[in-house]
C-alpha positions as CSV (number, residue, x, y, z in Angstrom):
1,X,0.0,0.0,0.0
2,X,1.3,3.5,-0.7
3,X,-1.2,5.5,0.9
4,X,-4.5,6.0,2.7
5,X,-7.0,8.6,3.5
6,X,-8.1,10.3,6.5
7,X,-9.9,7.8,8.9
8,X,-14.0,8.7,8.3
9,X,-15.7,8.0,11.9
10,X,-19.2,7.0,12.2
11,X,-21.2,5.7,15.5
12,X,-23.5,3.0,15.0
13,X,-26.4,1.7,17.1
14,X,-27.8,-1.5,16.3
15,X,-30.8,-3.4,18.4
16,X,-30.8,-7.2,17.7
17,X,-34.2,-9.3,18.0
18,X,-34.8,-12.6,18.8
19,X,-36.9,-14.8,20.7
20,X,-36.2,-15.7,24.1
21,X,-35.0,-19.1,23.1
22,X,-32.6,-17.5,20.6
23,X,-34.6,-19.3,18.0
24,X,-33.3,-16.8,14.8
25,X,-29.9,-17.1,16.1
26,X,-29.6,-20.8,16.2
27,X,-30.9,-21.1,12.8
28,X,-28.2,-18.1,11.8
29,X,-30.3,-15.4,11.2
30,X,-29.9,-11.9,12.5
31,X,-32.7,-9.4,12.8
32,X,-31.6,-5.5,14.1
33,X,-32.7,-2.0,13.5
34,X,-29.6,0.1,13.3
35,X,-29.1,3.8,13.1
36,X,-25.9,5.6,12.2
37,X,-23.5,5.4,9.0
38,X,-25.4,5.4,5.5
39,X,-27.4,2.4,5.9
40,X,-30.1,3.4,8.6
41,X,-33.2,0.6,9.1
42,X,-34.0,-2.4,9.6
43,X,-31.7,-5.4,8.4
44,X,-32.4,-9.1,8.2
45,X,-30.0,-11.3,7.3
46,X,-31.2,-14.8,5.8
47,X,-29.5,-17.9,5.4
48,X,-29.3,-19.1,1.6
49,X,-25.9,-20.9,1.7
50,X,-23.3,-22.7,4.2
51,X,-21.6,-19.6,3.7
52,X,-23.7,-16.7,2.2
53,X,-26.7,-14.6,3.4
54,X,-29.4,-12.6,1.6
55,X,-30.1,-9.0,3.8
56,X,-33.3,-7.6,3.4
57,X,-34.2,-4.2,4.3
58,X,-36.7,-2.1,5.9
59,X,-37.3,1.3,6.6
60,X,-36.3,2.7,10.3
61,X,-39.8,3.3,11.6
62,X,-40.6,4.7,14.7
63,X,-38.0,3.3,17.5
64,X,-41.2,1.8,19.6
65,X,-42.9,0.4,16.6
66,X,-41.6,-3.2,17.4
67,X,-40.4,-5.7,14.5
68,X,-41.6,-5.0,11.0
69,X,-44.7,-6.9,10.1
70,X,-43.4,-8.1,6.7
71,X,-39.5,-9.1,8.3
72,X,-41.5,-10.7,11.4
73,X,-43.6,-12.9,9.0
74,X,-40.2,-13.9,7.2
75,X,-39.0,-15.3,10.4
76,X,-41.8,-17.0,11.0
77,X,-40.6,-20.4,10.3
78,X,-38.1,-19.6,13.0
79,X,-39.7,-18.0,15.7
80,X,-42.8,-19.8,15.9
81,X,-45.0,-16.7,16.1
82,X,-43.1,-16.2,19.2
83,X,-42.4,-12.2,20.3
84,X,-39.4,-11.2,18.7
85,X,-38.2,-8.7,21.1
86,X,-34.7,-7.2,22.0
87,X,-32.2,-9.2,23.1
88,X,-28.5,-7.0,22.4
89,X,-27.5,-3.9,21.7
90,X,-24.2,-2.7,20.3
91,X,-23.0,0.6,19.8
92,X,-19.8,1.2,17.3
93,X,-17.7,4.1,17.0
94,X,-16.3,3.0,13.5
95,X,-13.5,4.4,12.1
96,X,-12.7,3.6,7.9
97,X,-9.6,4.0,6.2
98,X,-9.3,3.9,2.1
99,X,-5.7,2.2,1.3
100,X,-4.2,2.9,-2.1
101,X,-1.7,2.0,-4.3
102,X,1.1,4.2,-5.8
103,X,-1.4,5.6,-8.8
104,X,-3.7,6.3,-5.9
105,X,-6.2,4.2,-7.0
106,X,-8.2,2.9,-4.0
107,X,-8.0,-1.0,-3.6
108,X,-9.5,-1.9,0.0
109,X,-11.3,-0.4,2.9
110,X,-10.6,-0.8,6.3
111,X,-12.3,-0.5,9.0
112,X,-11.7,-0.3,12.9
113,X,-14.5,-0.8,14.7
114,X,-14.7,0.0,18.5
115,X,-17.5,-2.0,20.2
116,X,-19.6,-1.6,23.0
117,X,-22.1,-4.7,23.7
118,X,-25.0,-5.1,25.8
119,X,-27.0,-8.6,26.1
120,X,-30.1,-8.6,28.3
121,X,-31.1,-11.8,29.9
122,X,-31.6,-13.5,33.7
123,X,-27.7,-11.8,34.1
124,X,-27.3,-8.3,32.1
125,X,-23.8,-8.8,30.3
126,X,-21.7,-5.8,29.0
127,X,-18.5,-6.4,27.0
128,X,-16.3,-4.1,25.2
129,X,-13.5,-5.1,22.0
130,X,-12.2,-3.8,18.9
131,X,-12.6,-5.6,15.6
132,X,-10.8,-4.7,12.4
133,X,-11.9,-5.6,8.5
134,X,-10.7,-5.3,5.4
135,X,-13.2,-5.0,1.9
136,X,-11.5,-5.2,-1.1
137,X,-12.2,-2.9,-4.1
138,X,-14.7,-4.3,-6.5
139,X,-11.5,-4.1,-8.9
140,X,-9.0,-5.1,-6.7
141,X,-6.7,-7.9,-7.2
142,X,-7.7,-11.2,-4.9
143,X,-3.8,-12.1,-3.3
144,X,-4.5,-8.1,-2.1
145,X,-6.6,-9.6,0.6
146,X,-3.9,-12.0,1.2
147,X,-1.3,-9.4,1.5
148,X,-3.4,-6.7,3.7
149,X,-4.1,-9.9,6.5
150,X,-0.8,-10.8,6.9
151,X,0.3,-6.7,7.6
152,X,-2.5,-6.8,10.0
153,X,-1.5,-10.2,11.7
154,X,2.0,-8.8,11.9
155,X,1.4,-5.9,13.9
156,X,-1.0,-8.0,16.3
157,X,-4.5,-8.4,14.9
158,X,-5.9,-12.2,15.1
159,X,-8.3,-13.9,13.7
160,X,-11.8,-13.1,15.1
161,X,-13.4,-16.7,15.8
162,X,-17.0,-15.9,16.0
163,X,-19.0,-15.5,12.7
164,X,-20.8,-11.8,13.9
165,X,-20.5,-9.2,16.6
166,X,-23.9,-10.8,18.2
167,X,-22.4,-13.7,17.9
168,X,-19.3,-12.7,20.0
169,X,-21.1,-11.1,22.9
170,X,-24.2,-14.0,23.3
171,X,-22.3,-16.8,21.9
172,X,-21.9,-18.9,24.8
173,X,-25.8,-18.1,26.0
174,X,-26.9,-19.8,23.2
175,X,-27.8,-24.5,23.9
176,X,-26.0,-26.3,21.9
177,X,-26.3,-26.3,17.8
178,X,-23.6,-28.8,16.2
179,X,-25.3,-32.1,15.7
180,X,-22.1,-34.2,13.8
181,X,-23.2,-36.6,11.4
182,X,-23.6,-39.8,13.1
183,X,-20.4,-42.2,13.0
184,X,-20.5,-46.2,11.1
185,X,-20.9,-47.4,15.0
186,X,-24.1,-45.4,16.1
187,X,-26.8,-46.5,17.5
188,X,-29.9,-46.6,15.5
189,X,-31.9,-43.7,17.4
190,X,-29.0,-41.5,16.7
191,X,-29.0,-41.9,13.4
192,X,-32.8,-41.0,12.8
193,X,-32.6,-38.1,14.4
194,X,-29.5,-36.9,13.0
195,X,-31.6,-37.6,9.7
196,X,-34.9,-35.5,10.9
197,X,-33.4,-33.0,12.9
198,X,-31.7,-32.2,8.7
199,X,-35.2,-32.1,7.1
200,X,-36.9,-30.0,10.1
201,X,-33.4,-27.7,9.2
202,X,-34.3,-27.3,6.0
203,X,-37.5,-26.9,6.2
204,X,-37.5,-24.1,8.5
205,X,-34.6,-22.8,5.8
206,X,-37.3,-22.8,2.9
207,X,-40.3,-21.2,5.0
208,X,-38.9,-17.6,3.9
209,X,-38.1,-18.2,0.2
210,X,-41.9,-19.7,0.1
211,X,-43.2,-16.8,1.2
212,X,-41.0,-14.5,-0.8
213,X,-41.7,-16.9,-4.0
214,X,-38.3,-17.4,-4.5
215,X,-37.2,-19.8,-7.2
216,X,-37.3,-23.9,-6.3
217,X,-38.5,-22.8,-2.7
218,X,-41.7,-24.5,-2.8
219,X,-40.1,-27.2,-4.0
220,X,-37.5,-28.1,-1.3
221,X,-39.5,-27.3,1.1
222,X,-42.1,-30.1,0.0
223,X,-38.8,-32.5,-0.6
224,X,-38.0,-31.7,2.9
225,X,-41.5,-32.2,4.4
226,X,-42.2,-35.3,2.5
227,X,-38.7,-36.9,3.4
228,X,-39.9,-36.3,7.4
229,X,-43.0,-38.1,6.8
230,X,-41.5,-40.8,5.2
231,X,-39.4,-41.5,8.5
232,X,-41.7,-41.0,10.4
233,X,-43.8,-43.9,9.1
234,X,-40.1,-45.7,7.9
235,X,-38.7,-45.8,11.3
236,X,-41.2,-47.9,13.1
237,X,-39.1,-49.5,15.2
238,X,-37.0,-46.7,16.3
239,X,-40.3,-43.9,16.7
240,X,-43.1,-44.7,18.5
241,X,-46.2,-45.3,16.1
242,X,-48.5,-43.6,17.8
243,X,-46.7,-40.6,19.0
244,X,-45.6,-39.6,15.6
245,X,-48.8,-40.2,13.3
246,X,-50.6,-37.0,14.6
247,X,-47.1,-35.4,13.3
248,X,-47.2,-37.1,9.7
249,X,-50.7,-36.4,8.9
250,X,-50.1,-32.7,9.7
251,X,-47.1,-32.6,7.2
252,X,-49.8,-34.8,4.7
253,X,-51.9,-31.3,5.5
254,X,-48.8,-29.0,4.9
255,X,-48.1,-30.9,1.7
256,X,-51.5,-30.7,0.4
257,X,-51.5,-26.9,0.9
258,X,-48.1,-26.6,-1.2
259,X,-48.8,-28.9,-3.8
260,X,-51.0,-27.0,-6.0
261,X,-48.3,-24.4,-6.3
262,X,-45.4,-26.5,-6.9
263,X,-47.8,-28.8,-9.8
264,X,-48.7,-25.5,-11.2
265,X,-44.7,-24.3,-11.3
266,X,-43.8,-27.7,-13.3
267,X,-47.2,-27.8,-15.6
268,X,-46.1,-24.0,-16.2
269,X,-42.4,-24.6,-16.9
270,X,-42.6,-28.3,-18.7
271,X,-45.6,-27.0,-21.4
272,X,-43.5,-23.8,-21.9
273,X,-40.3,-25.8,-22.8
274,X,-42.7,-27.7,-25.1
275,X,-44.2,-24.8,-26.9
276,X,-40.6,-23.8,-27.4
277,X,-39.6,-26.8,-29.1
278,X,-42.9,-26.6,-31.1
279,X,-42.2,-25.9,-35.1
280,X,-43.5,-22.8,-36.1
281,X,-46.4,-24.4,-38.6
282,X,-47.7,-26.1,-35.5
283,X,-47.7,-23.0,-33.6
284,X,-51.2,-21.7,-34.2
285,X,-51.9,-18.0,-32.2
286,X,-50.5,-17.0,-29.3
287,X,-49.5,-20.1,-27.6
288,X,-47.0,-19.1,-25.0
289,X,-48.4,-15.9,-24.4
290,X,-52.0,-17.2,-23.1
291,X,-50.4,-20.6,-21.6
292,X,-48.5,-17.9,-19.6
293,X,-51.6,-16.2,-18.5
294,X,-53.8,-19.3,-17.7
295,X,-51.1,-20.4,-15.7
296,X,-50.4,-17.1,-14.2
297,X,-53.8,-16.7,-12.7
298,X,-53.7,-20.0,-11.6
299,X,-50.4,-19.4,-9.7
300,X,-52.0,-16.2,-7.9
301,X,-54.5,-18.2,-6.5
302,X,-52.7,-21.4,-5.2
303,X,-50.1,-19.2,-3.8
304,X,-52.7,-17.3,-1.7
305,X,-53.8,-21.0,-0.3
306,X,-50.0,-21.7,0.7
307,X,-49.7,-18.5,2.4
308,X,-53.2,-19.0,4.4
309,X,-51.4,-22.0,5.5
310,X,-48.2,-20.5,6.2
311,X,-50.5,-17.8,8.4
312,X,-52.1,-20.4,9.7
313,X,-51.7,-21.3,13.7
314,X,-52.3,-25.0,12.9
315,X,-49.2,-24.4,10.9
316,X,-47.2,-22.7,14.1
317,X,-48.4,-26.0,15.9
318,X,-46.7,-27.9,13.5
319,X,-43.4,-26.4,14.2
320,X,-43.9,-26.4,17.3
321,X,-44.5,-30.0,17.6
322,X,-41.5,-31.2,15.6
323,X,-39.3,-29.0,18.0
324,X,-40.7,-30.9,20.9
325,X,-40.2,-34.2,19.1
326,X,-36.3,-33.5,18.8
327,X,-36.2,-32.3,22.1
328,X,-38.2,-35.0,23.7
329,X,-38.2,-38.2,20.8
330,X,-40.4,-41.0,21.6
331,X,-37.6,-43.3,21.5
332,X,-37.9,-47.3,21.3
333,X,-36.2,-49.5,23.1
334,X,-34.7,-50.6,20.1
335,X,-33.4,-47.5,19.0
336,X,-30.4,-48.4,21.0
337,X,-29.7,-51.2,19.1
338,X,-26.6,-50.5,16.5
339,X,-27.7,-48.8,13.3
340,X,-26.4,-50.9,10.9
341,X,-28.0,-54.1,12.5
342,X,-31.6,-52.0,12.9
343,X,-32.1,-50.4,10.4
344,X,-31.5,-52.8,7.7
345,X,-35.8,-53.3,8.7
346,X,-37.3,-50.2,7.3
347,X,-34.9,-50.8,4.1
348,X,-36.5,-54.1,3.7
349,X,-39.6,-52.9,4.3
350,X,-39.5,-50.0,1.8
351,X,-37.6,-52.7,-0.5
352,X,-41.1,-54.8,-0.5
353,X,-43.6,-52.2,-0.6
354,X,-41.5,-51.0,-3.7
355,X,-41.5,-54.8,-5.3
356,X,-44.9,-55.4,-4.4
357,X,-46.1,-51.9,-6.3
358,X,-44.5,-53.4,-9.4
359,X,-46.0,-56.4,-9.3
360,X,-49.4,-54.7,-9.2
361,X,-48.9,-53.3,-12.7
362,X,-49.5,-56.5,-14.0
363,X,-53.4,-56.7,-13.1
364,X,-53.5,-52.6,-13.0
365,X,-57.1,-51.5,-14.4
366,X,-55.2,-48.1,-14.9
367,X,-51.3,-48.5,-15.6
368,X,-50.7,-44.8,-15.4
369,X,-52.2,-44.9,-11.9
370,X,-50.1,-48.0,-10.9
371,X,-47.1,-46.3,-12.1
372,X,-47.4,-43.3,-10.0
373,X,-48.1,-45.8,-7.0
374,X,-44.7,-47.3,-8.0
375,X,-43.1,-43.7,-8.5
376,X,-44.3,-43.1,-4.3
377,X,-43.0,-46.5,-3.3
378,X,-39.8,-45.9,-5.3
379,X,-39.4,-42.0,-3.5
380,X,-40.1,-43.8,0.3
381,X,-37.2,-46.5,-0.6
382,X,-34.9,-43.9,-1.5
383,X,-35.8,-41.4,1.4
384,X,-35.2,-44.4,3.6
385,X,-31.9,-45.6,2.0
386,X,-30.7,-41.7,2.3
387,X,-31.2,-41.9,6.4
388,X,-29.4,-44.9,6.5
389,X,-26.4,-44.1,4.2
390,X,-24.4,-42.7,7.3
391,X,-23.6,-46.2,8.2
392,X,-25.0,-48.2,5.2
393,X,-22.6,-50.2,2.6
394,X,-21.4,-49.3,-0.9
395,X,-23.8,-52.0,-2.6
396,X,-27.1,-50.1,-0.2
397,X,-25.7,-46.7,-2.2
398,X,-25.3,-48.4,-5.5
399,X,-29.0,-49.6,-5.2
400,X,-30.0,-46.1,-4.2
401,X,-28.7,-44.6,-6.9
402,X,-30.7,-46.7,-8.9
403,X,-33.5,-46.6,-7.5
404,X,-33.5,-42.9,-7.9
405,X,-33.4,-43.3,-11.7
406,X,-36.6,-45.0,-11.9
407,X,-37.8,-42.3,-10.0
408,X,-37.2,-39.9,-12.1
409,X,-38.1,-41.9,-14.8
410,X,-41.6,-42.3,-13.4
411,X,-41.3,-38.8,-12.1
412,X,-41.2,-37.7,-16.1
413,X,-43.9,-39.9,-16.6
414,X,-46.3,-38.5,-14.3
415,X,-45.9,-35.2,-15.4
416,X,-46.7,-36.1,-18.8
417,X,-49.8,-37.9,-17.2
418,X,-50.5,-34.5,-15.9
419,X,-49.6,-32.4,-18.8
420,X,-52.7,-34.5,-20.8
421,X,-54.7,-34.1,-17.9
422,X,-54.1,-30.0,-18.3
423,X,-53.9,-29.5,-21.7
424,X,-57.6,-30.8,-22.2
425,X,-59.2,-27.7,-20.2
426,X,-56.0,-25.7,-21.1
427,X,-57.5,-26.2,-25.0
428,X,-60.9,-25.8,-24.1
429,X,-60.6,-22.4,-22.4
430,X,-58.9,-20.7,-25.4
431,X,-61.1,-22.0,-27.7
432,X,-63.9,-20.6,-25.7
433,X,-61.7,-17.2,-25.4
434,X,-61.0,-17.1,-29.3
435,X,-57.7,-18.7,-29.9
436,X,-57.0,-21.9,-31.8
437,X,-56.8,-24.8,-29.4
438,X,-54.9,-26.8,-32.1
439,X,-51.4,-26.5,-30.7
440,X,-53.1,-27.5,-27.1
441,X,-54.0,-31.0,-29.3
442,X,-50.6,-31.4,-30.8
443,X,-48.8,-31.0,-27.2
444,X,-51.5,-33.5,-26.1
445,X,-50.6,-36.2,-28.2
446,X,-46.5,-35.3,-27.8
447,X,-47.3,-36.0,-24.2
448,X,-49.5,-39.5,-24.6
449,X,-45.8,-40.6,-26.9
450,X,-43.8,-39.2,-24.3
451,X,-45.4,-41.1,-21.5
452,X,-45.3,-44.6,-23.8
453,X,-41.5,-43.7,-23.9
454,X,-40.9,-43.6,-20.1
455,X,-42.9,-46.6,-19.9
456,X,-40.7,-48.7,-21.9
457,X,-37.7,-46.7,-20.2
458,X,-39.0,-48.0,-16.9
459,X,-39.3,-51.0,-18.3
460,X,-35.8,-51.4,-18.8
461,X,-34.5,-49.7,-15.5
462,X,-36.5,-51.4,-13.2
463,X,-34.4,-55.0,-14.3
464,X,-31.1,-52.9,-12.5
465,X,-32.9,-52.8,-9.6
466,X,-34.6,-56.2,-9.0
467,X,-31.2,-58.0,-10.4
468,X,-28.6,-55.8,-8.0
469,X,-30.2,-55.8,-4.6
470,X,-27.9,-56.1,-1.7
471,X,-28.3,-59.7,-0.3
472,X,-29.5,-59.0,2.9
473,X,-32.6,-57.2,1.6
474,X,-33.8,-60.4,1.1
C-alpha cells in the first residue's frame, strides 16, 4: 500500500431481535434496526448458503414500533409466532480508512470498529473489543486480501473466531447447535434423528423463500417435508407409532397446501419448454403468451392458499411439535440397538412395498395410476436408503442410486400424465376465449408418446434394480 486517506468515523447503534430461546440465532439469522452510518433501518440477514446470506431491508420506523410486520412474518418459520423482542445492543464508534496503491487508486477499505455490547437476559452482560476488517475494491486484485491480512496479523490483529459481533457477545448463551453426522458405530436412534433434525433444518430454511416466492423454494420445502414423513412412518421401530402419526398427517396437510403451487410451477415450466420446441407451422396463435396467462392466474391463486397456511396457527403448531419431538423423541427401546443391524428393517420394508407396487402393474385397471403408485413406493425407498447411508454399505448406495433413476423416470412420466390431464381444459378455455386450441392438441398427443416412452424406459430400469439388490434385503 502507498497511501491511505483520513480515517471517516461514524457511531452505529444497532438493536438485535430474537426470541427468548434464541430461536433466529440458532438457525443463523440476524434481525436488528440500526441507526448511524449510511445504511439506517432495519436489516435481516437470511441464510441461503453454508456460507452466504441474503439481507433484506426495511425502513427505520418509529424506535417503539416493534419488529416489521413483513421481516417478522419472514422469520416466522423460526420463531414460531413467538415475540421477537430485543435481546443486544451494540453501539460502534467506527473508524474507515481507504488504502491505495502508488497511482492512488483505492484497492480496499478498512475499518476499525470500536464495540460496546449489551445482552439482556436473567444476568445483564456488558463487554467491550475492537474488531478490524478489510473489503476489497470491487477491482481489486484477490492475493490483495492476502497481503493486507498478513500486515495486520504482523502488527497484532488475530483472527476473530466468532462469525458476527452478536455472535461474539451472546455466543456462549446460546444451547448447543452442532449435531455431527452420526459415525458407522451409532446407534440406530441417533442416526434417525440426525436424519430429521436435517429435514426439520431445512424446512424451517425454505419457510422464507416460500413466502417470498423465490425460485425452487416450494419445492424443497415439499422435498423436505415429505422426506420427514417418510421416517416417520419408515422408522417404526426406532419412533413410537402412535406418537408420531398425529405429526405425519399434519405434514400430509402441509403438503397438500403446497402442492398445487409447486404442480402448477412444473405444468407451467414443462408445457413452456414444449411450446418452445414446437415448429413454427404447428404453432397456431399466441401459444406461449396465453399458456402464460392461464397459468399465471392460476399461480395467484394457489399461492394465496400456501400463504393461508403458512398464516395459519395449525401451521405454528406444527413447528412447534416437531421441535418438541427432537427435544423429547419418543424413543424405542430398540433405538439403541446398533444402526447398521436395525435399520436394515425399514430398508427391507420399503424394498417390498416398492416390489410389491410393481407387481401390481400386471393386473392394474389403470397402468398410469399404478405407475405413479410405483413412482411413491420408489421415492419412500430412496428417502429411507438416504437416512441410512451414514452407516450403510457401498452396494445399499449403489441400489439407491438406482433406484433414484426409476424415480425420475416415473417422475417424467407422471408429469406427462399430468400435462394431458391439463392440456384438455387448457385447449378448451382458449377456444372458448377465441384462440385456436390446435397447438393445445398437438402437445397432447406429444405427451401420450412421451409417456409410452418412459414406460418402456421404466421398463428397462426397473431390471437394475430387482437383479442388483444387496443380499441382505432379502
Amino acid at each position: 500500500m502507498a497511501g491511505q486517506s483520513e480515517p471517516a468515523e461514524e457511531r452505529l447503534d444497532a438493536t438485535y431481535y430474537d426470541t427468548v430461546r434464541y430461536d433466529l440465532a440458532r438457525a443463523g439469522v440476524t434481525l436488528r434496526r440500526r441507526t448511524g452510518g449510511g445504511d439506517d433501518g432495519w436489516h435481516l440477514k437470511l441464510p441461503v448458503g453454508p456460507d452466504s446470506r441474503e439481507e433484506i431491508t426495511a425502513p427505520l420506523g418509529d424506535s417503539d414500533g416493534g419488529v416489521p410486520a413483513e421481516l417478522a412474518e419472514l422469520v416466522r418459520g423460526h420463531s414460531r409466532g413467538e415475540e421477537l423482542t430485543g435481546i443486544a445492543g451494540l453501539r460502534t464508534v467506527r473508524y474507515s480508512v481507504e488504502l491505495a496503491d502508488a497511482d492512488g487508486r483505492v484497492l480496499a477499505t478498512l475499518t476499525d470498529d470500536h464495540v460496546t455490547g449489551e445482552a439482556a437476559g436473567a444476568v445483564a452482560r456488558l463487554d467491550q473489543w475492537r474488531e478490524l476488517e478489510i473489503e476489497l475494491a470491487p477491482d481489486a486484485d484477490d492475493r490483495t486480501l492476502d497481503v493486507l491480512a498478513e500486515l495486520v496479523t504482523e502488527a497484532g490483529a488475530v483472527r476473530s473466531e466468532w462469525p458476527s459481533k452478536l455472535r461474539r457477545l451472546i455466543g456462549d448463551l446460546l444451547p448447543e447447535t452442532s449435531y455431527p453426522a452420526p459415525g458407522k458405530k451409532a446407534s440406530a436412534g441417533d442416526v434417525v434423528l440426525h436424519y430429521l433434525r436435517t429435514q426439520v433444518e431445512a424446512m424451517r430454511r425454505q419457510d422464507a423463500g416460500v413466502r417470498r416466492d423465490a425460485e425452487d423454494s416450494v419445492h424443497q420445502m415439499r422435498v423436505a417435508m415429505r422426506r420427514l414423513r417418510s421416517a416417520l412412518g419408515s422408522f417404526r421401530r426406532i419412533l413410537d407409532r402412535d406418537a408420531v402419526q398425529p405429526l405425519r398427517d399434519e405434514l400430509k396437510w402441509l403438503g397438500g397446501e403446497l402442492g398445487p403451487v409447486r404442480d402448477n410451477e412444473v405444468l407451467h415450466a414443462g408445457l413452456a419448454e414444449q411450446v418452445a420446441a414446437l415448429p413454427r407451422e404447428l404453432t397456431i396463435g399466441p401459444v406461449r403468451a396465453y399458456l402464460d396467462t392461464y397459468c399465471g392466474e392460476r399461480a395467484a391463486r394457489v399461492r394465496a392458499g400456501a400463504l393461508d397456511a403458512l398464516n395459519s396457527p395449525r401451521y405454528l403448531a406444527l413447528l412447534r411439535a416437531l421441535d418438541a419431538l427432537l427435544d423429547d423423541p419418543p424413543l424405542t427401546k430398540k433405538a439403541k440397538r446398533p444402526a447398521r443391524d436395525e435399520l436394515r428393517h425399514a430398508v427391507r420394508r420399503a424394498d417390498r412395498r416398492l416390489r410389491k407396487a410393481v407387481a401390481a402393474l400386471d393386473t392394474a385397471d389403470d397402468r398410469d395410476t399404478a405407475l405413479h403408485e410405483v413412482r411413491k413406493k420408489a421415492k419412500q425407498a430412496r428417502y429411507t436408503a438416504d437416512a441410512v447411508r451414514p452407516v450403510a454399505g457401498k452396494k445399499l448406495n449403489a441400489w439407491r442410486k438406482r433406484v433414484k433413476a426409476v424415480q425420475s423416470t416415473l417422475g417424467d412420466h407422471h408429469d406427462s400424465v399430468v400435462a394431458r390431464a391439463e392440456l384438455v381444459p387448457l385447449a378448451v378455455a382458449a377456444d372458448r376465449a377465441g384462440y385456436s386450441s390446435f397447438s393445445f392438441g398437438v402437445l397432447h398427443g406429444r405427451n401420450a408418446l412421451a409417456g409410452a416412452r418412459l414406460d418402456e424406459e421404466f421398463g428397462r430400469r426397473w431390471p437394475r434394480v430387482e437383479g442388483k439388490r444387496p443380499g441382505w434385503l432379502g
